[in-house]
Each structure stands twice: as structure tokens, then as C-alpha cells.
N, C-alpha and C positions, 0 to 999 in steps of 0.2 A: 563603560560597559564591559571592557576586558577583564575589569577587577570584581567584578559583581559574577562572572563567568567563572575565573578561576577558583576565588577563595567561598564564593556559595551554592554554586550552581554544579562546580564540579564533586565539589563533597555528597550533596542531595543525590548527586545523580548513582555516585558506589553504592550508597545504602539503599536508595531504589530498586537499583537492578539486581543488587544482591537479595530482594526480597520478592523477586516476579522471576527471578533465576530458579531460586531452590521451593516455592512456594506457588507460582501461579502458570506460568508462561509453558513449561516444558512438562510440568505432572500434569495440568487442565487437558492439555495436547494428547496428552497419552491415554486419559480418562476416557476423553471424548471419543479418542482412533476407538479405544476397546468398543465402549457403549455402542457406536453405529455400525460394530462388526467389521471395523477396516474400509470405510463407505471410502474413502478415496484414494484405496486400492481396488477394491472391489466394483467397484464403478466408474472406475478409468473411462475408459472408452465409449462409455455411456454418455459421457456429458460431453464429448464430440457433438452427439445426437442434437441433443437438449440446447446445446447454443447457438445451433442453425433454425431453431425453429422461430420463425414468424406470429404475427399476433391479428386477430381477426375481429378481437370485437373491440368494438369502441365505447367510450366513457360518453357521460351523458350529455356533452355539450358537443358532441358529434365530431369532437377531435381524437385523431388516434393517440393512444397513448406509447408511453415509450418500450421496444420489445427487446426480450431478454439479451438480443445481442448490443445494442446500444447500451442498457444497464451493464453489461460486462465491459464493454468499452469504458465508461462515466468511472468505473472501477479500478478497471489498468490504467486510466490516465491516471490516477491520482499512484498507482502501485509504480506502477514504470514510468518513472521519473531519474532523478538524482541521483538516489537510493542507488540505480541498479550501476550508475556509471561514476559518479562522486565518493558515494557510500563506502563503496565497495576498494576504493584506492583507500577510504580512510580506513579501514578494517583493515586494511595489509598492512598500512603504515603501521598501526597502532601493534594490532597481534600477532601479523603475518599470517604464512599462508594458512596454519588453522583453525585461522576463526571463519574461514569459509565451510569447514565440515559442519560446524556446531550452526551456522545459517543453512546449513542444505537438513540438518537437524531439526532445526523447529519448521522451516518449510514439512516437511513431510510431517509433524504431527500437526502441524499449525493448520495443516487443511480442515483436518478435522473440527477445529475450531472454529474454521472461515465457513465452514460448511451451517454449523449449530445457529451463529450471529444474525447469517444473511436469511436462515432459513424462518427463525423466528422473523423477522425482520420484513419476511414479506406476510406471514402469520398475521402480524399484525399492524398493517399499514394502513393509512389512514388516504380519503380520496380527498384531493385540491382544487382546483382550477385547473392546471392542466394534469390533470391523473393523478398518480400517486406520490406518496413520498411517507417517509419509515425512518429504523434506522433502532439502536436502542435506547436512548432516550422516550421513545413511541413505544417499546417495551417494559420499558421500566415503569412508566406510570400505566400504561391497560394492566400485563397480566403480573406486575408486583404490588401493582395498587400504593407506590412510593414515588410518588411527582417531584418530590423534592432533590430522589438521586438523578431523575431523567434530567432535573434542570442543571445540573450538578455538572453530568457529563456533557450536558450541550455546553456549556460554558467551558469546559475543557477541551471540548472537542474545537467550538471554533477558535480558542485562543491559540490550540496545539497547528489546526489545519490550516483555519483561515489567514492568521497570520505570522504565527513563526516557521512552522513547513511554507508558505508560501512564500518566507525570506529566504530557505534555504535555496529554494529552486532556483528564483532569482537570482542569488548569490552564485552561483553556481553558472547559471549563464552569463553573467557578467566578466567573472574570473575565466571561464571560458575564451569567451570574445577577446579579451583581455591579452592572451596568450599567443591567440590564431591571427589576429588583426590590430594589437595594439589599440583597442578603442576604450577610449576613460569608462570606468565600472558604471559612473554616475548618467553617463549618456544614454548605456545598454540599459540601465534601469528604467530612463523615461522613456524608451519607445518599448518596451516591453509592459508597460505600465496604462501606457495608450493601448496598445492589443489587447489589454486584457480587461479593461472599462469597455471596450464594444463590445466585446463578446456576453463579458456577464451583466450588461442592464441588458440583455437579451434574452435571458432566461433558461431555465432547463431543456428547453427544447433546442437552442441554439449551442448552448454546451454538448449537448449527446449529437449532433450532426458533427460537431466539429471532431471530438473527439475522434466519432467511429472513421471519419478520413483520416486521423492525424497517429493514434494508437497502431492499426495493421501496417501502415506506412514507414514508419520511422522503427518499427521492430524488423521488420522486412529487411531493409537498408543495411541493420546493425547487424543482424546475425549472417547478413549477406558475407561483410568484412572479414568476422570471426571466422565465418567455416571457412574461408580461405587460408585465411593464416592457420587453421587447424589441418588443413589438409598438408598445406607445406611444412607445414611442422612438426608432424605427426610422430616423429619417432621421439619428441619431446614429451608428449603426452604420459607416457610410464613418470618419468618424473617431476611432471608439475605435480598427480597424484601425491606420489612417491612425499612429496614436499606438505599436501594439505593433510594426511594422514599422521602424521609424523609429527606437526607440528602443533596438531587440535590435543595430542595426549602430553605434550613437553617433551617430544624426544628429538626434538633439534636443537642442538645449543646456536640460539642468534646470534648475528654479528651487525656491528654499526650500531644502525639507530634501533632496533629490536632487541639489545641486549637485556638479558636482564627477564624478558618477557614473562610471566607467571600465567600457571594453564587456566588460573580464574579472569588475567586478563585477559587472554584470547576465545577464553568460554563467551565472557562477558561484549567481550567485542562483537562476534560474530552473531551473537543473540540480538543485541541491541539493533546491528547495522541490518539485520535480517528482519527483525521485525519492522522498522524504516521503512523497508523497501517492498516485504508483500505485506505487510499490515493483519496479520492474520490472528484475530482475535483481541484484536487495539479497538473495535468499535465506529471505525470507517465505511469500508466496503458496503456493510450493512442499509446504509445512506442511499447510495447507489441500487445496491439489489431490492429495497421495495418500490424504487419507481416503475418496476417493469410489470408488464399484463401477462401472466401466466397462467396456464392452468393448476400447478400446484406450487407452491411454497416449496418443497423439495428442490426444483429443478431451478430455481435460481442460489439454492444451497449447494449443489451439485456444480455450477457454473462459476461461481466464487469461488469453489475452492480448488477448481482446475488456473481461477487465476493465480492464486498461489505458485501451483507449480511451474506455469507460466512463465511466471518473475522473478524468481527465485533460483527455480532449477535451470532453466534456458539463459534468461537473460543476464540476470547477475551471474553463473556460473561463466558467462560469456567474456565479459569484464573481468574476472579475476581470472581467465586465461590466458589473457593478454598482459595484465599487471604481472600476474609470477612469472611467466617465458620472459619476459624482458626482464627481469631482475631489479629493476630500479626503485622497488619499495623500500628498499632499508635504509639507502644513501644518495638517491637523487638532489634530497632538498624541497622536492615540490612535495604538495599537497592536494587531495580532492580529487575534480575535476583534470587541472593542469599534472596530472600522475600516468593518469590514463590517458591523455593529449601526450605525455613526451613516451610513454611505452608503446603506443601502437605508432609513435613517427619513428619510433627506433625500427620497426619494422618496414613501411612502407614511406618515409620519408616524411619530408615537412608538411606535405598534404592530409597526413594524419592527427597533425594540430586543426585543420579547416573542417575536415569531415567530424572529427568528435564534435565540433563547436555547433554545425549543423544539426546535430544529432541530438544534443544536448538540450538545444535552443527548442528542437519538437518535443524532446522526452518531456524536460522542465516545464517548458508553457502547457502544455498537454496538463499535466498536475497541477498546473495551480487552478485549471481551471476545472478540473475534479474536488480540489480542495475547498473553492472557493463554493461549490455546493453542497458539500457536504456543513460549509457552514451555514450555508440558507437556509438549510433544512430543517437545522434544528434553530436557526432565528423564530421562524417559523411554530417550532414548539412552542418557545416562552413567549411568544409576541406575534400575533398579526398584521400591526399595526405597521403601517408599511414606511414610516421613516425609520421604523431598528433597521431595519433592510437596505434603504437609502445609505443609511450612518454605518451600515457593516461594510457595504460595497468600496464607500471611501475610504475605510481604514483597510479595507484588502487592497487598495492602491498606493497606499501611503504604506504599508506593510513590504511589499515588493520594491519599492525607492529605496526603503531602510536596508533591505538583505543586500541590496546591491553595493554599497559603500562598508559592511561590516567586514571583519577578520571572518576567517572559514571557523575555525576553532570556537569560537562566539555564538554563532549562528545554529551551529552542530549541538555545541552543550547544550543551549535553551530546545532545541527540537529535540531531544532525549529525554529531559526531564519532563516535557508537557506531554510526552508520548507515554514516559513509563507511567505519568497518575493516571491518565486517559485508560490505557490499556486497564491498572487495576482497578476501576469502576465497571467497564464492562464485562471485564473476567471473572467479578462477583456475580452477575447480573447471568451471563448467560451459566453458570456454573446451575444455580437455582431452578432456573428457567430451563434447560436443556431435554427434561424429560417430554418436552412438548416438540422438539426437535428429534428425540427417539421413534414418538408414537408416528408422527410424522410421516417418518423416514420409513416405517412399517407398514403405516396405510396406503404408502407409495411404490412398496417393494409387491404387496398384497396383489396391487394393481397390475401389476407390470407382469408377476408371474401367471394371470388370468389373460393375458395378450391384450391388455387396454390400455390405453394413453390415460395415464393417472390422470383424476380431475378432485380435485378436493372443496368441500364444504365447511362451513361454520358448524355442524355436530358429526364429521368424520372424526374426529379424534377428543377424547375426555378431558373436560379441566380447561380449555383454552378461554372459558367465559366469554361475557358479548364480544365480538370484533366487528370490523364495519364491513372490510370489502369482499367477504366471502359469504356467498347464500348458502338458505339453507338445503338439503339434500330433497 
């Protein structure tokens, strides 16, 4: 598996990201911020609003469906995971400290993106047995009328989600546990493997309850840590900047294990690990934001892409203020997870190996069980028939055994590569598509400036042809 990583997997992956770098990832980003007039600057504070709202009507078998704060939860589980505490050591290892600017970089245009995905996403959702469920794949075949690419992406999407993100997580708790309490990888794997076969033959609704406990809790906890060491720290702060600025343009020469570093590799770092970790415009989220009952499509557009900032700007920025003040990115020796476990113990002692592993063990599990819906979702597209579903469950068990015994290095290359095809199918998709996400966004702003609580219909806006869960005006 090492040899299949380095000599094919790691080549795939330069030419990849070299083509979603200069072509999709950061101009879509920019496209998108202009077209919705800077919606997630301009609407900051708005989607405070929009994410405390509750949901009143119910679906037709008299069950409630699931509401926009739970969908945002189902969202961040899968976004605040690994990504924001593993990720983020490997991006300092690899680029140093600035390939965190160029991740706080596509965060900020990437909302825009996260905003367009989730927005069509609930546009055109389709109803289940227990309420909704979306995503674009559900896009791609309504309004491109191309089923072939929806299946296209669902097939990428659970191979990227369901089970190689699902090994990183794991991996990641394991190495973890690993480090805090010397417990074999292969152990943490099987009872982490057991949690997570209850939870998902239990279905979307037992996924979004968990979450919405497990998500505000374990974010809570972690930033509790950081703003401490930030406040003691504080005259450190000009120069951990000083360090990300500086080193996102080539103007630090590295020493140790950074030498050498070039500004395409820490471009490329901080884009890849940044998209990782808030997903913004990868074709995930999306999954998430149509199971929620809203009154318009905008406002779970509006709520996804404040996850973004979320994740990205708080969390991960939180993590890699802890890795650069401790210094031990270039010459530690550790990797991951165990980078972040020996820089915050340089701080507060051995206890900071046990707290990350806590921390980690909720972020990780949280995500695979985001992940692990996002691949039902689209099982669900290509197949009803309820043994793919049985046969996908199993191999998302047997998925998380395997990330548990692999190299960190191994695990990371193959979640890169399934990420970056992932990403350039949907970034076709909603590039196309987005003008429907503009009008949108207009019939929404229309509303808001007449002092009304947006509500949107199936002929509020041109061109969206039949959809299901929206009536008519």
C-alpha cells in the first residue's frame, strides 16, 4: 500500500492540485464571492439569525423533519474533524507556517462556494421516508438533466467520504490513543468500529441527534484550551502572524525538515489541507444542507457557509496557533495528530497528550458519522434497494479497521486524491448551475428588504424547471 501511495498516488495527486489550484478552486471562489455581491461578507451576521431558527411543519408521515440547526451540525461533523487538528500539523510539517494563509485564503472565497452547493442543494431536494435528502448528485441529474455525472460523483463521493476520509479519521484516533495511553492502533480501531455500527444502522435521525450533542461540545472544550494559551501568550501573537505572512509569499528561508520548501508547495499545502477540513465547494456539505425544512433554499446557503468560517477561521486557525508557538513543526519527528499532542503538552504538560486524544476521539467520531451519510445519500441515488445500503454500512466498518493499522502518509495521499476528483466534478456542476443560486439569493434579499421572512416557491425564480419539495406560489 506504501508503494502504490508513493510512486502513484503521490504523482496523481501534483497534477491534481495543480489543476484545481490555477483553474477551479480559487478563481470559482472569487467568481462566485463577486456574482452574490460578497454574500458572506455581506451577510455575516445574518446567518446568526438563520441558524437558531426552528422548523414547524412536518412531513407527511407526521414526523418532524430535520431543522436547519441539526443540518449544520450533520455538516460540521463531517467539516470539524481531523482536518482542523491532524490536517493542520500536516500542513505545517509539509509548508509551514504559510500554507495557513492560503487555507484562511480559500476559506474566505470558498464560502461563497459553500454558500452556491448547499443552496442549489436544498433547491432541489428530493422527500424520503424520513424527510429530505439532496446534495449534487440530486443536482446534477434534475436541473443538468446528466444522471450519468450525478452517479459519477456519488461513486466518488462515497469512496472519498465513506471510506477513505473515514480511514483518515480513524487513523487519527488510533495514533492518537496511541501516544496518550499506549493502546495498540488495532484495538482503538475495533471499538471505535462498534460505536459507529450503532449509531449508523440507526439512521439519519440518530446521526443528527448525536451530532448536534457532540459538534457544540467538543468545539466548546477546544477553543476553551486555545484562548487560554492565547491570552498567556499574547505578546507571542505579532509573531506567530509575523511567521504565516511571511512564509505563504517565500520570504522565510526554512530550516530542518522545511528546507528547501517552494511557494507552490505551501500554496498547494494549505489549499489541499484547507479544503480537507471545511469542504467548501468539494460537494459534501451539500448532502447535509438538503435534509433540513426551511423556508427558503438561501438560508441553509447562508448557514453552510458560515460553517466554513466556522472551521476554518476559528478552529483550524486554533490548531495552528498552538503548532507554530511551540515550534516543533520542522524538527520534532512526529507527524499528524501526535504534532499537535506534543506541542500543546509543551505547553501544559503531559495532560495535553490525554486532552487532544479526548478531543480528537469526538472531533474524528463526529465525522465519520457525517461522512458516513453523506454516503447514504447518494447510495440512495443510484440504488434503493436496501442491501447496497446493508453492503455500504459493512464496508464503512471494515473502512475504519483498515485507517486504524495504516501509515499517516498512506491514508492522507489517498484522501487528497479522492478529494481533489470529487471536488472537480462538483465545481463543474455548480459553476453551470449557479445562476440559479444568484436569482436565488435576489428573491431572498427582495424579501428581506420588504421586512418579510423569505419564503420561496417552485415558480419564485426562472429556469429551475419541475422540483419536488417546493409548492407552487
Amino acid at each position: 500500500m506504501e508503494f502504490i501511495s508513493t510512486y502513484i498516488i503521490n504523482p496523481l495527486n501534483t497534477v491534481l492540485w495543480s489543476y484545481l489550484l490555477v483553474f477551479t478552486l480559487i478563481p470559482l471562489g472569487i467568481y462566485f464571492t463577486v456574482r452574490t455581491k460578497f454574500v458572506q461578507f455581506r451577510l455575516f451576521f445574518h446567518m446568526f439569525k438563520v441558524i437558531t431558527e426552528g422548523t414547524k411543519k412536518k412531513i407527511k408521515n407526521g414526523k418532524k423533519s430535520i431543522s436547519p440547526f441539526q443540518a449544520f451540525c450533520i455538516g460540521c461533523a463531517s467539516r470539524v474533524g481531523t482536518g482542523n487538528i491532524a490536517g493542520i500539523a500536516i500542513a505545517l510539517t509539509i509548508g509551514g507556517p504559510g500554507a495557513i494563509f492560503w487555507m484562511w485564503l480559500l476559506a474566505l472565497f470558498g464560502a461563497a462556494s459553500a454558500f452556491v452547493e448547499s443552496t442549489l442543494a436544498q433547491i432541489y431536494k428530493v422527500k424520503d421516508g424520513s424527510g429530505y435528502r439532496g446534495g449534487p448528485a440530486y443536482y446534477m441529474e434534475q436541473a443538468l438533466k446528466k444522471r450519468w455525472m450525478g452517479v459519477l460523483f456519488s461513486i466518488l463521493l462515497i469512496t472519498c467520504f465513506g471510506f477513505v476520509f473515514n480511514s483518515v479519521q480513524a487513523n487519527t484516533i488510533a495514533n492518537s490513543f496511541q501516544k496518550a495511553f499506549g493502546i495498540e492502533t488495532w484495538m482503538t480501531g475495533a471499538v471505535i468500529a462498534a460505536a459507529t455500527a450503532i449509531i449508523i444502522f440507526g439512521g439519519v435521525k440518530r446521526i443528527a441527534r448525536v451530532t448536534e450533542f457532540l459538534v457544540p461540545f467538543m468545539a466548546v472544550a477546544y477553543l476553551c484550551v486555545v484562548a487560554y494559551l492565547f491570552v498567556t501568550n499574547i505578546y507571542m501573537v505579532p509573531h506567530v502572524f509575523a511567521l504565516i505572512f511571511k512564509g505563504a509569499f517565500g520570504l522565510t528561508q526554512f530550516t530542518g525538515g522545511l528546507a528547501g520548501v517552494t511557494v507552490r508547495v505551501v500554496l498547494q499545502t494549505g489549499v489541499a489541507r484547507g479544503l480537507f477540513s471545511n469542504e467548501a465547494g468539494m460537494g459534501s456539505a451539500p448532502n447535509a444542507a438538503a435534509t433540513a425544512e426551511t423556508s427558503h433554499p438561501v438560508k441553509q446557503g447562508l448557514i453552510q457557509a458560515m460553517g466554513v468560517f466556522f472551521d476554518t477561521l476559528v478552529i483550524c486557525s486554533a490548531t495552528a496557533f498552538i503548532v507554530i508557538l511551540a515550534g516543533k513543526y520542522s524538527s520534532s519527528g512526529y507527524e499528524g495528530v501526535q504534532l499537535t499532542q506534543e506541542s500543546l503538552s509543551y505547553f501544559v504538560g503531559n495532560w495535553g497528550n490525554i486532552f487532544i486524544a479526548i478531543c480528537i476521539l469526538m472531533f474524528a467520531y463526529s465525522s465519520i458519522l457525517g461522512n458516513y451519510y453523506y454516503g447514504e445519500t447518494n447510495i440512495e441515488f443510484m440504488c434503493t434497494k436496501k442491501r447496497w445500503l446493508f453492503i455500504y454500512r459493512i464496508a464503512v466498518i471494515a473502512m475504519v479497521l483498515f485507517g486504524c493499522i495504516q501509515k499517516v502518509s498512506v491514508v492522507w495521499n489517498m484522501a487528497d486524491v479522492t478529494m481533489g476528483l470529487m471536488a472537480t466534478v462538483n465545481l463543474i456542476a455548480i459553476f453551470l448551475l449557479g445562476k440559479f443560486a444568484f436569482r436565488a439569493l435576489n428573491h431572498y434579499t427582495a424579501q428581506r428588504k420588504q421586512g418579510k421572512d423569505p419564503i420561496f416557491y417552485k415558480d419564485s425564480i426562472e429556469g429551475v424547471g419541475e422540483i419536488e419539495c417546493w409548492e407552487k406560489e
